[in-house]
C-alpha positions in Angstrom: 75.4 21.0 39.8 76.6 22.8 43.1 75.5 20.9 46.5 73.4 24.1 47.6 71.3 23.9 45.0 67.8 22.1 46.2 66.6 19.4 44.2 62.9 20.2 43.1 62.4 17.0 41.2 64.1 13.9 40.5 63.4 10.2 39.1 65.2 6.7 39.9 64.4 3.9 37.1 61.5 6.0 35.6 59.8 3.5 32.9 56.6 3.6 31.1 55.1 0.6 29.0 52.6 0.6 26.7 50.6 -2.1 25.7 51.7 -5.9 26.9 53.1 -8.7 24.8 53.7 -8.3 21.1 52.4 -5.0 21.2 54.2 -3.8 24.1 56.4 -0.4 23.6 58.4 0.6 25.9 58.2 4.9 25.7 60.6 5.6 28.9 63.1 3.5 29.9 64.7 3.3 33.3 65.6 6.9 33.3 67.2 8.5 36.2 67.4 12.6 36.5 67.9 15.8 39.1 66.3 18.9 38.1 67.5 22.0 40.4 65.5 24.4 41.5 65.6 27.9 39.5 67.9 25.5 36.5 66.6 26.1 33.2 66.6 22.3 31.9 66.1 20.9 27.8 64.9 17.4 27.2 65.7 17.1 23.4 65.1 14.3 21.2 63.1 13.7 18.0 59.5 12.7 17.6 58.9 9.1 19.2 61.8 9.2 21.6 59.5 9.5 24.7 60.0 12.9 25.9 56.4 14.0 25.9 55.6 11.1 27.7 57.8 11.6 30.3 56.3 15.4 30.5 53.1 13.7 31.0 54.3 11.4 34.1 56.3 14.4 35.0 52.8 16.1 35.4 51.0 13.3 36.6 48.6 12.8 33.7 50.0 9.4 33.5 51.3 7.0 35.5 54.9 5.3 35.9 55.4 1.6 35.3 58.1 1.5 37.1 60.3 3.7 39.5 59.7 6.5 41.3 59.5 10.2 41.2 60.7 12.7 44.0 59.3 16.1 44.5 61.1 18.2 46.7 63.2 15.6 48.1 60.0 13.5 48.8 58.8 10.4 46.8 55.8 11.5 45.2 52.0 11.4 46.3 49.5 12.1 44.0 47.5 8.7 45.1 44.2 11.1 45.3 42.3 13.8 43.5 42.8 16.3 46.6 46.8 15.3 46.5 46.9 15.6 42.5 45.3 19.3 42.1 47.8 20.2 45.8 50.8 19.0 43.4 49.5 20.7 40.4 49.9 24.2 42.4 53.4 23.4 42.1 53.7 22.3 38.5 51.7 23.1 35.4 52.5 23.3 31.7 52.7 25.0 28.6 52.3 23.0 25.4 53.0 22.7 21.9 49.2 23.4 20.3 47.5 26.4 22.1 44.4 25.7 20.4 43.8 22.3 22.0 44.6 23.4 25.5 41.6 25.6 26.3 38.0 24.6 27.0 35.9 26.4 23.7 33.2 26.7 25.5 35.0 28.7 28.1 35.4 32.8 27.5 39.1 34.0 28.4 37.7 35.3 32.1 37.0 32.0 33.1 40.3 30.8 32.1 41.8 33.1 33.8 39.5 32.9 37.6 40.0 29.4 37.6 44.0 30.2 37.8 42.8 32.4 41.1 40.8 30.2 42.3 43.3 28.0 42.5 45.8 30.2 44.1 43.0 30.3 47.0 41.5 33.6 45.6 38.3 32.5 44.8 36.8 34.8 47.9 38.3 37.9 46.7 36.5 41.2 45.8 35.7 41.1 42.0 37.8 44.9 41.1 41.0 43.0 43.1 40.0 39.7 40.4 40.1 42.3 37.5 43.1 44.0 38.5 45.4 40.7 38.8 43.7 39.4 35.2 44.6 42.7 33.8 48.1 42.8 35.4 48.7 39.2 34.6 47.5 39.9 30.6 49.9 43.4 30.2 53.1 41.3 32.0 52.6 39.4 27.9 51.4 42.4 26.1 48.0 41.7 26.2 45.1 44.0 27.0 42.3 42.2 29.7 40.2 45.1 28.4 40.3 44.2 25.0 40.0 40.3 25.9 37.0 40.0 28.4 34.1 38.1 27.0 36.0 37.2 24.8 36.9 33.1 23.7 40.4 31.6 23.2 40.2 30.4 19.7 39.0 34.3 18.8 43.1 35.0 19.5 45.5 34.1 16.6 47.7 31.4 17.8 50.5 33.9 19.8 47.9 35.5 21.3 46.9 32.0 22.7 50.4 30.9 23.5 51.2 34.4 25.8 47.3 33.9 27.2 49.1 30.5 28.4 51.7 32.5 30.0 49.9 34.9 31.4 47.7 31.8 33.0 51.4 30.6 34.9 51.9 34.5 36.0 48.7 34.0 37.9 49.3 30.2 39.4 53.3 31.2 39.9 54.0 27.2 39.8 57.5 26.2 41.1 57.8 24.0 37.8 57.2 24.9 34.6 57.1 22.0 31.5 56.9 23.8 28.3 56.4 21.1 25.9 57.3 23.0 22.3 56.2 25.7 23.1 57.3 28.0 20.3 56.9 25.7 17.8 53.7 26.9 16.4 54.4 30.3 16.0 56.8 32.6 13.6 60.4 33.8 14.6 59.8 37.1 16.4 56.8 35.5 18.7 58.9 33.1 19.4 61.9 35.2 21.0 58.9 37.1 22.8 57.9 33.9 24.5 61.6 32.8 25.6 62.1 36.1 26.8 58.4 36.3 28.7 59.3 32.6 30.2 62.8 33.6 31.3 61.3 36.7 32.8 58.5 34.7 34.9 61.6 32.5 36.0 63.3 35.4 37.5 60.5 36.9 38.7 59.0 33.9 40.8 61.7 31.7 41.1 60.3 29.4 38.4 62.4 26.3 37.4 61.9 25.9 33.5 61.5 22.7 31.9 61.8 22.7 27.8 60.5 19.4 26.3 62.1 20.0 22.7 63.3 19.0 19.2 65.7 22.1 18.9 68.9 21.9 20.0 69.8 25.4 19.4 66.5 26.4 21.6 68.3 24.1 24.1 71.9 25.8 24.0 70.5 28.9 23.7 68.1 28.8 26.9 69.2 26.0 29.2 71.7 25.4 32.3 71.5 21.6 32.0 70.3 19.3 28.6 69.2 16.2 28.8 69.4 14.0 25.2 67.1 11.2 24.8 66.6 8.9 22.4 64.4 5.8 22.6 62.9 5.9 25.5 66.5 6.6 27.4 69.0 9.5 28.5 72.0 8.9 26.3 73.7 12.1 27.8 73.2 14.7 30.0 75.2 17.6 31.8 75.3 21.6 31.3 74.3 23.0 27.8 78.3 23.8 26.8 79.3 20.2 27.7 76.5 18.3 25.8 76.4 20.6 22.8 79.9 21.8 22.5 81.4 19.1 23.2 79.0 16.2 22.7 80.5 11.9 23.1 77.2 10.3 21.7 76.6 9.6 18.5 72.8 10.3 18.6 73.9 13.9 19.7 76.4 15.0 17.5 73.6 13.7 14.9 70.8 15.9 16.1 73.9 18.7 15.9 74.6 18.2 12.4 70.7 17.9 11.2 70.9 21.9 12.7 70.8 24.1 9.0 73.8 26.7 9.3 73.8 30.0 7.4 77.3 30.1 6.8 77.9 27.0 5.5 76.0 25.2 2.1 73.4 22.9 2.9 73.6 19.3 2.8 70.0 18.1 1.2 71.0 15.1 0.3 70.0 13.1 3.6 66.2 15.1 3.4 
């Protein structure tokens, strides 16, 4: 990456341990990484090979074993409840299941004042509320009108994913971790969600963080890919180096396990 670019967050020996003796697992190990501001960055790797995990330190739901994370330059501080929601102004997430990340007993307007309220808008005149929770809805093709009083799980499931989107349109967080988030939804959502996130990106100045199985979701979105398997970063560097030209074995792997329509497919290994 070029030497203008700001760094917005970056680990040295990031490690996470489950468990202790015989039972100890060891989910992230010693991983180091620089994410750029505005970058569009993939973590890819298959179930179990610690990338959620490392979303979730990433976030701050859980804690490092070892190492430390920098944000903005600045080892991290998120010893406190006041420091944790401050950093979570910065960064927030999309993930994979939309029906687990909303409160049910929480309508759709309450999902979306909390995002002002956090933003500091708590104080502001109900019609200017309405206005940004109905701008905020049509920027992902929804209709507040048609939503208010409404709950989440009343919403089919890409309904739920852009209501997650149209939450980060309100917070405008400087990082974005979307952990699979088109996973759960058909083909055509799905291009409407990368194209809503890459939007928001350009729009606010958002640096995109896709936690991922799909390697052609990676080449297809992201300015620098990060491959990990078992718990470490077996190669990293921009999308065309890592995918066109991959040196691990583990990647070219995860390449060839990628169906192609113009050649027959090999079943044999399912």
């Amino acid at each position: 990456m070029s030497d203008e670019k700001k760094l917005c967050l970056s680990g040295k020996g990031v490690t996470k341990v489950f468990g202790v003796g015989r039972r100890k697992t060891v989910a992230v190990d010693h991983v180091d990484f620089n994410f750029y501001e505005g970058e569009i960055i993939s973590i890819v790797g298959e179930s179990g090979s610690g990338k959620t995990t490392l979303a979730k330190m990433l976030l701050g739901l859980i804690n490092e074993t070892e190492g430390d994370i920098y944000f903005q330059g600045e080892k991290r501080d998120i010893g406190s409840h006041r420091k944790k929601k401050k950093y979570w102004k910065s960064i927030q997430a999309i993930f994979q299941d939309p029906f687990s990340a909303y409160n049910t007993f929480n309508k759709i307007d309450t999902v979306l004042l909390d995002c002002i309220r956090m933003r500091g808008g708590g104080r502001l005149p109900h019609e200017q509320k309405v206005a940004m929770m109905t701008e905020a809805c049509s920027f992902v093709n929804l209709k507040f009108a048609e939503l208010t009083n409404k709950y989440p799980f009343e919403l089919s499931g890409g309904q739920q994913q852009r209501l997650m989107i149209a939450r980060i349109f309100l917070l405008k967080p400087k990082i974005l971790l979307a952990d699979e988030p088109t996973s759960m939804i058909d083909a055509c959502s799905r291009a409407t969600i990368l194209d809503m996130l890459m939007q928001l990106r350009d729009e606010i100045g958002m640096t995109p963080i896709f936690i991922t199985h799909d390697i052609g979701l990676a080449y297809y979105v992201s300015d620098s890919v990060y491959i990990m398997e078992h718990g470490r970063f077996v190669e990293s560097g921009s999308a065309d180096e890592v995918i066109l030209r991959p040196k691990e074995p583990y990647t070219k792997r995860l390449l060839n396990d990628v169906p192609k329509i113009y050649e027959e497919w090999d079943l044999s290994t399912v």
